[in-house]
C-alpha positions in Angstrom: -18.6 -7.6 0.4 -19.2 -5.4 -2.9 -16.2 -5.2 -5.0 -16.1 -2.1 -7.9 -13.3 -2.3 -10.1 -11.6 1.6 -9.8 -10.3 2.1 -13.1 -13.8 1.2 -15.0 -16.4 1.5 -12.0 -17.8 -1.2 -12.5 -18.9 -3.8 -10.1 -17.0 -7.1 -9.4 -18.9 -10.5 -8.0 -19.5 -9.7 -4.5 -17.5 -11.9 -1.7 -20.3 -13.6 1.1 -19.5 -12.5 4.8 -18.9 -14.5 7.3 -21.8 -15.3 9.6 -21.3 -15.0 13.7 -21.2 -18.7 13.4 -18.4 -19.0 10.6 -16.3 -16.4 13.0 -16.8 -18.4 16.2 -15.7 -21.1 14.7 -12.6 -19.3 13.2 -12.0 -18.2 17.1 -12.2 -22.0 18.0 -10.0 -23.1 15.2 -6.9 -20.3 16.2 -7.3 -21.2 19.8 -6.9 -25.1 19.0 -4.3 -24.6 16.6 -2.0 -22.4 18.6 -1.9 -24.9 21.5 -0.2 -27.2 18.5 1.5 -24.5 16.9 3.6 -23.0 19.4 5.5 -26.0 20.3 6.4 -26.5 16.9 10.2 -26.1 16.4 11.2 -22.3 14.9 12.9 -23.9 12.6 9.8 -26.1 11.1 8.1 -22.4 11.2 10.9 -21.1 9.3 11.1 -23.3 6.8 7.1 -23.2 6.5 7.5 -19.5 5.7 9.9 -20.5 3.0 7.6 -22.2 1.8 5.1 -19.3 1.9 7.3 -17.1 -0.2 7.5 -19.9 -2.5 4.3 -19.6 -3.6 4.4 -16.1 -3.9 6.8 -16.1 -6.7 5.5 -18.7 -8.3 1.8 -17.2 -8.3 2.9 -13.6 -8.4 0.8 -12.5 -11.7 -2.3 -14.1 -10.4 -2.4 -12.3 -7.3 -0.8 -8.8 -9.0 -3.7 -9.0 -11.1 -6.4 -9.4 -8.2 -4.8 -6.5 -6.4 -5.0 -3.9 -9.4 -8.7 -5.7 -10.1 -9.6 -4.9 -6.8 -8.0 -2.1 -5.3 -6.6 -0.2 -9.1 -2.4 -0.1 -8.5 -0.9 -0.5 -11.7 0.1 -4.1 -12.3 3.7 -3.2 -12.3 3.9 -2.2 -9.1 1.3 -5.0 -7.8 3.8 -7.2 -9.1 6.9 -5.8 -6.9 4.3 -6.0 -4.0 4.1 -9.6 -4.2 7.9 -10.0 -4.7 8.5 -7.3 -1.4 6.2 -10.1 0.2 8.1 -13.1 -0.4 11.3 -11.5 0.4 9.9 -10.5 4.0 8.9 -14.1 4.1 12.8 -15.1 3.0 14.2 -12.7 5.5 12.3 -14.1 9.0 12.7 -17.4 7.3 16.4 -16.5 7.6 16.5 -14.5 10.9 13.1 -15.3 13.2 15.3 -18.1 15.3 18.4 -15.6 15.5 16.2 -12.3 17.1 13.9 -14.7 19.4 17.1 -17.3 21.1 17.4 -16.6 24.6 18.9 -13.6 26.0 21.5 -14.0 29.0 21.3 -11.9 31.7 23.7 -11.0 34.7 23.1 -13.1 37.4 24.8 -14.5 40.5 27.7 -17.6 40.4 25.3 -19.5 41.9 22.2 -18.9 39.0 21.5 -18.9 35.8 18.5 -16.0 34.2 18.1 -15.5 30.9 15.1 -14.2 29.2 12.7 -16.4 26.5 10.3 -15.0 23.9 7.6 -17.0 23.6 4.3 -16.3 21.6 1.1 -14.8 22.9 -1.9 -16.9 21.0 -4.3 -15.3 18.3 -3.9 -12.3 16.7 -6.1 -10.3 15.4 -4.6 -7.8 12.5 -7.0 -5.2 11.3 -5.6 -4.3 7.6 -5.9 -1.8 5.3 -6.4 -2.1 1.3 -3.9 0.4 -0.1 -1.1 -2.2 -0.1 -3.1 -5.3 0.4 -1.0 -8.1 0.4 2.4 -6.1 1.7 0.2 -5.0 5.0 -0.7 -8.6 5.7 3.0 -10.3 5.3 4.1 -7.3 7.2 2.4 -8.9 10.4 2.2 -12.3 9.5 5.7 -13.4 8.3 7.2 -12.1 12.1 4.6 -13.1 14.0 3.2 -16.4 12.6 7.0 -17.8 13.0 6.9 -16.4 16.4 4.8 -18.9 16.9 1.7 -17.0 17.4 -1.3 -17.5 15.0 -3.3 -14.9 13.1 -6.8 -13.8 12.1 -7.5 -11.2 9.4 -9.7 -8.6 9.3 -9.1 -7.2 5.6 -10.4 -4.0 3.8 -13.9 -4.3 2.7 -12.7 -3.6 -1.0 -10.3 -6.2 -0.7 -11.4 -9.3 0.0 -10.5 -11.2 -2.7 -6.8 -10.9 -1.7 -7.9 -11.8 1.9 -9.4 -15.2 0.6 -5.7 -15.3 -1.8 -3.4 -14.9 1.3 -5.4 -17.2 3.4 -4.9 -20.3 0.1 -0.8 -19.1 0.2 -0.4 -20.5 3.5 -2.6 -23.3 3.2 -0.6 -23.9 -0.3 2.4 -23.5 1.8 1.6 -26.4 3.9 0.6 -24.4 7.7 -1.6 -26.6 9.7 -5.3 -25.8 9.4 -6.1 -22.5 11.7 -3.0 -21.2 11.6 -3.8 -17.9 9.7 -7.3 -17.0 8.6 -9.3 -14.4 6.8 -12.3 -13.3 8.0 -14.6 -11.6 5.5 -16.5 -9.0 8.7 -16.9 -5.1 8.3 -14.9 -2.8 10.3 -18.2 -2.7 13.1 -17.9 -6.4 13.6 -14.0 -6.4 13.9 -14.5 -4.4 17.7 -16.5 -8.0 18.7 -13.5 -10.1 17.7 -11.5 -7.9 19.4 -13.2 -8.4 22.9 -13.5 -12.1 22.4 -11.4 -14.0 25.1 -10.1 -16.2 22.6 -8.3 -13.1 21.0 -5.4 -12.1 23.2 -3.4 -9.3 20.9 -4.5 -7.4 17.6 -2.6 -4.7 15.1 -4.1 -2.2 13.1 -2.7 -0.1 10.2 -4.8 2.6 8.9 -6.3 5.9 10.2 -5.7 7.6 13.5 -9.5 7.4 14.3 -9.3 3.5 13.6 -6.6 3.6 15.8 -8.1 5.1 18.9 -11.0 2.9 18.5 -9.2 0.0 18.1 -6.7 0.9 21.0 -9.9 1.9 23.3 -11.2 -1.2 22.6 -7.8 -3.7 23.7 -7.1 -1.2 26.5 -10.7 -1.9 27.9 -9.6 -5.7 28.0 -6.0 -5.2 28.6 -5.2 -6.9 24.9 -1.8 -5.7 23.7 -1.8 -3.8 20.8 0.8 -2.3 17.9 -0.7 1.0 15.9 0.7 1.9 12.5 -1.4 5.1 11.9 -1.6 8.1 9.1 1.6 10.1 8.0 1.8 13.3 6.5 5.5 13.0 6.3 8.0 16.2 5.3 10.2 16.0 2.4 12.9 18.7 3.2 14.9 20.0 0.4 18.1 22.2 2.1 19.9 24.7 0.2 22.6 21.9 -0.5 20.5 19.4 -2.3 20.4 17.4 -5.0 18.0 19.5 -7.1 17.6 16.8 -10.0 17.3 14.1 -7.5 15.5 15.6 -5.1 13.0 16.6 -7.8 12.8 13.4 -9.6 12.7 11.0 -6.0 9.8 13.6 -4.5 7.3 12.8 -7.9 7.8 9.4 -7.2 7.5 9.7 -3.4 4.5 12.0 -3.6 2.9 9.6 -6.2 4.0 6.0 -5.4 0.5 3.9 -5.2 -1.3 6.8 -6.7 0.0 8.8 -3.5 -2.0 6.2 -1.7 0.4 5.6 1.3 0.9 6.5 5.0 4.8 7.1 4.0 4.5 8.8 0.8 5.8 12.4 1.1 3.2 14.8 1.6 4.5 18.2 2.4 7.7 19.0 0.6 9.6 21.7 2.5 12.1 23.8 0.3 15.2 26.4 1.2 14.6 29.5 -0.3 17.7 29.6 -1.9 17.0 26.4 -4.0 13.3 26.9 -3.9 12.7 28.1 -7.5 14.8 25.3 -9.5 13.6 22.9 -7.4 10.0 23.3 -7.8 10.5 23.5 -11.6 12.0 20.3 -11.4 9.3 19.0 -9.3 6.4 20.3 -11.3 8.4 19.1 -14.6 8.7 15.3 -13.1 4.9 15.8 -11.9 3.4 16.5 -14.9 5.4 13.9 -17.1 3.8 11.0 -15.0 1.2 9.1 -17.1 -2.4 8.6 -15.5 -4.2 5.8 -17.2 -4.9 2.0 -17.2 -3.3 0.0 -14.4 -3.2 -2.9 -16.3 -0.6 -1.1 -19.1 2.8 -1.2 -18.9 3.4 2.7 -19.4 0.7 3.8 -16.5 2.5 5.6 -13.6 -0.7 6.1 -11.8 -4.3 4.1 -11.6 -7.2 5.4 -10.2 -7.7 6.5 -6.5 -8.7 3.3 -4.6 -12.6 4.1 -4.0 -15.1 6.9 -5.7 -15.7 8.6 -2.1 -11.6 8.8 -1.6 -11.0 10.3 -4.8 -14.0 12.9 -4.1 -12.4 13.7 0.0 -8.8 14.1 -1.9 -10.2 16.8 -4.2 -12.4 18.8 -1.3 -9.2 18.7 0.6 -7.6 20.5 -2.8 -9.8 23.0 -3.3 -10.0 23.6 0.3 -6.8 24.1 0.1 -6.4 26.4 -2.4 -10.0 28.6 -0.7 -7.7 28.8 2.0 -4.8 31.0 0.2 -2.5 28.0 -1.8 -1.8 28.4 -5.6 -2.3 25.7 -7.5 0.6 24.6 -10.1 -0.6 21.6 -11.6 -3.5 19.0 -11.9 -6.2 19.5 -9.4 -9.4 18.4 -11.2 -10.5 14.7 -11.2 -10.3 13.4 -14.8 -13.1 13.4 -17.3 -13.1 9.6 -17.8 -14.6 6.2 -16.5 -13.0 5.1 -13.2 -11.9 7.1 -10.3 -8.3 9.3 -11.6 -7.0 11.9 -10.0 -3.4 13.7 -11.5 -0.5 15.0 -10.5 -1.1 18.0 -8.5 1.3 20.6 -6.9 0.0 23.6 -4.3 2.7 26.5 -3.5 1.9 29.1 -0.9 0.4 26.8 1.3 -0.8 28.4 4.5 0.2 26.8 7.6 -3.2 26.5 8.7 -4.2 25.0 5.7 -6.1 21.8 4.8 -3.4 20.4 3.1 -0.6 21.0 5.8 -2.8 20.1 9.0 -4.6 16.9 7.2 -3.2 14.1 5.7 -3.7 13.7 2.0 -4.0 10.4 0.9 -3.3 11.1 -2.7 -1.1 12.6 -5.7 -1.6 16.1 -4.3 1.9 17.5 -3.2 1.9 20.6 -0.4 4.9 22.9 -1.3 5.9 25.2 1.5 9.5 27.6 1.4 11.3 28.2 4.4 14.0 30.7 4.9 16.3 28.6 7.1 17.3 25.2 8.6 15.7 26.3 11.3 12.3 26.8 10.0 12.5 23.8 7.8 12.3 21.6 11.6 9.7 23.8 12.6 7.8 23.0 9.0 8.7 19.3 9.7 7.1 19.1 13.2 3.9 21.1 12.9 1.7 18.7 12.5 0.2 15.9 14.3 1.7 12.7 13.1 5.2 11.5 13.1 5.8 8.4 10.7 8.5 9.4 8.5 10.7 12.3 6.9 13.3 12.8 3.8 15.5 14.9 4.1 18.1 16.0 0.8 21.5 17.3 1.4 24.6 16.8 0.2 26.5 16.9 3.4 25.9 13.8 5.0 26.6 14.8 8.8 23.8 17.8 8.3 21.5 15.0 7.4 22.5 13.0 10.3 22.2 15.7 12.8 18.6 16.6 11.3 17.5 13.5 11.4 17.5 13.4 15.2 15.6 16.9 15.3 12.3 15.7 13.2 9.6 14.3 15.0 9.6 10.4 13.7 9.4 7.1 14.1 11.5 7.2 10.7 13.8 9.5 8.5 15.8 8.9 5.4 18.6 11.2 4.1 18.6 11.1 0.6 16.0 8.6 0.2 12.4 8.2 0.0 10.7 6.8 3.0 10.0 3.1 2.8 9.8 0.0 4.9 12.6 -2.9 4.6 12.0 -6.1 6.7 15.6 -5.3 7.8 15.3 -2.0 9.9 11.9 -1.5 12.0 9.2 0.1 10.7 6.2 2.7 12.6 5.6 5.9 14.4 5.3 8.7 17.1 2.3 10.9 18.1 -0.5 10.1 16.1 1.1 7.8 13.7 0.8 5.4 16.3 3.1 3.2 18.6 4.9 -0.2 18.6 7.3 -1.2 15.1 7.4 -3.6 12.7 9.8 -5.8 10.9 13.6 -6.3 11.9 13.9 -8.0 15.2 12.4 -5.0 16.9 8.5 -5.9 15.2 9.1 -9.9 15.7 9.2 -9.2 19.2 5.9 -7.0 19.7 3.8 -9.8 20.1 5.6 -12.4 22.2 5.9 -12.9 26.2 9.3 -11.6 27.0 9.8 -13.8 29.7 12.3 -14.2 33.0 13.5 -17.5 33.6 16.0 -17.5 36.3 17.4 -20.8 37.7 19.5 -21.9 40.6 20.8 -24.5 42.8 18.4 -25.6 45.3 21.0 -24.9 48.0 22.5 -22.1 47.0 23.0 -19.3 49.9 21.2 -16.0 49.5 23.8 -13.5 48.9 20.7 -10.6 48.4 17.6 -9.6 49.4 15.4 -7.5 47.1 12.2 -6.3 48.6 10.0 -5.7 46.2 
């Protein structure tokens, strides 16, 4: 795998692939392991997992530095990745034995059914490099302690923190085979995917991943969990906020260089509000400092990859062909390494690039509505449903909106994130299946029916099926 570093360009020391051989043996190793694994006690798992976060504190620099080498977040916020990481790991460490105990039905006097959640086998989780260790935890904290065990198809730019997660739970102490990186490109990953040995797989990236990857475990009847694209509303009401609203949309527009599924994308503001909000907005925009990941007072590295950076600014001027204004930024910066700034587009037709695409950068998409009414209509014209923010004061309005935006998520007064406590994913083509909580710990186990009864007990029913 070539690396290039994104803030300089310049090329890292390339990671060897794996060979068909190194990845059949990989397959052989899972499928051994997992007969061991899965009758390990949960709570051995759990306090394996522990473990796991263990070494996430105590390494977090070192692997906060390969992330910004690799992929160009600023170190600060590489550095809360790996913390968000162990504390996913603390929380199923905590709770994985609580949301899978055996669930008691209704049943006759005479019986006894309850249902048990027991793990599938080898997992195959297709990952993405814009949150590189986060992603992986995401999936492998839950379902690892499941009792299931997990392969790992990385990013192609990331493979140095594929190799890193691989050593924390080998550090850890999880038996050999348990979780694994394999260093393939995305063509290989559809093989793995077929391969008998492999009996479930979850992908996070784009929707056209997504399709391929779900063609491809619908063809072998392989369940499979889709966290897809976002291009997720931020709606300001007439009764916001403005100062917070304004100050929380910079950051959610630009968290991770606006490299994320959930950062805000198209911010939808009340008429009445409309001009001091976007003042605000532009205001916090342009204050944020583009620069060097690795110093303390960057707000935003480089865009991931050359050939992002130069879709992110055709989708700009596109935009702006098409009819929108632009406020701020929208020019790649005349320096070494991939930046983009800050950029803010008002009168953004509907039919635009920028509201009909996702924009996987800092690039904000201002629309003004004239009512609540068109604000949901804003919100849900557009083919992906991962999350939504909406700002008002009056709680209850929030509420009551919330149910009325197309989502697998929305957040009053809050920027859209995921929290191993509540589930994370999304409708239409953001995808399908959830994450974290209990709700994602049980994607990828056998929901079983176990009913038991006395050998003599008379029939009382008869259920033809």
């Amino acid at each position: 795998m070539d690396r290039f570093n994104p803030a300089t360009g310049e090329a890292l020391e390339p990671v060897p692939d794996d060979s068909e051989e190194d990845v059949d043996d990989a397959l052989s190793r899972a499928t051994d392991a997992f007969e061991e694994w899965r009758e390990v006690p949960i709570r051995k798992r759990q306090q394996l997992l522990e473990n796991a976060g263990d070494v996430l504190r105590e390494n977090k620099r070192e692997y906060a530095e390969l992330m910004t080498r690799e992929m160009g977040k600023t170190l600060a916020s590489a550095v809360s990745e790996v913390e968000k990481c162990a504390w996913v790991c603390d929380y199923y460490a905590e709770n994985a034995a609580d949301h899978l105990d055996d669930e008691r039905r209704p049943s006759p006097p005479h019986a006894e059914a309850k249902v048990s959640y027991e793990p599938l086998g080898p997992t195959l989780a297709v990952m993405p490099w814009n949150f590189p260790f986060w992603q992986v935890f995401r999936f492998a904290a839950p379902h690892l302690t499941a009792g299931n065990v997990g392969l790992l198809k990385h990013a192609s730019n990331v493979p140095g923190c594929a190799q890193a997660i691989q050593e924390v739970f080998e550090e850890a102490g999880y038996p050999e085979g348990v979780f694994q990186s394999l260093i393939i490109r995305s063509d290989e990953a559809e093989q793995v995917i077929e391969d008998d040995r492999v009996v479930a797989v979850t992908l996070t990236g784009s929707a056209r991943a997504g399709r391929s990857v779900a063609k491809t475990a619908g063809e072998n009847l392989k369940k499979s969990v889709l966290e897809l694209g976002g291009s997720d509303p931020f709606v300001v009401l007439d009764d916001a906020d403005l100062d917070a609203a304004a100050k929380t949309g910079a950051t959610a527009r630009t968290i991770n260089a606006g490299q994320s599924c959930i950062a805000a994308k198209r911010f939808i503001v009340h008429t009445d509000v409309y001009d001091e909000w976007l003042e605000k907005f532009v205001s916090e925009m342009d204050a944020l400092a583009v620069g060097d990941p690795t110093d303390d007072e960057t707000d935003l590295g480089p865009q991931a990859r050359e050939d992002l950076m130069e879709t992110l600014h055709e989708q700009v001027q596109d935009t702006v062909e098409e009819g929108a204004t632009l406020e701020l930024g929208g020019e790649p910066l005349d320096r070494e390494g991939f930046y983009y700034p800050p950029t803010v587009l008002t009168d953004v037709p509907r039919d635009s690039v920028a509201a009909c695409e996702e924009v996987f950068g800092p690039a904000a998409a201002v629309f003004e509505v004239e009512s609540e009414a068109e604000a949901i209509e804003v919100a849900n014209d557009v083919h992906l449903g991962l999350g939504a923010s909406v700002w008002t004061q009056d709680l209850d309005r929030g509420e009551r909106l919330s149910h009325r935006i197309d989502a697998g998520m929305v957040f009053v007064n809050q920027l859209v994130k995921s929290d191993p406590r509540v589930p994370f994913g999304g409708v239409k083509d953001s995808g399908y299946g959830r994450e974290l909580a209990e709700h994602g710990i049980e994607e990828f186990v056998n929901k079983k029916t176990v009913w038991v009864q006395e050998a003599d007990a008379s029939e009382e029913d008869v259920t033809i099926e």
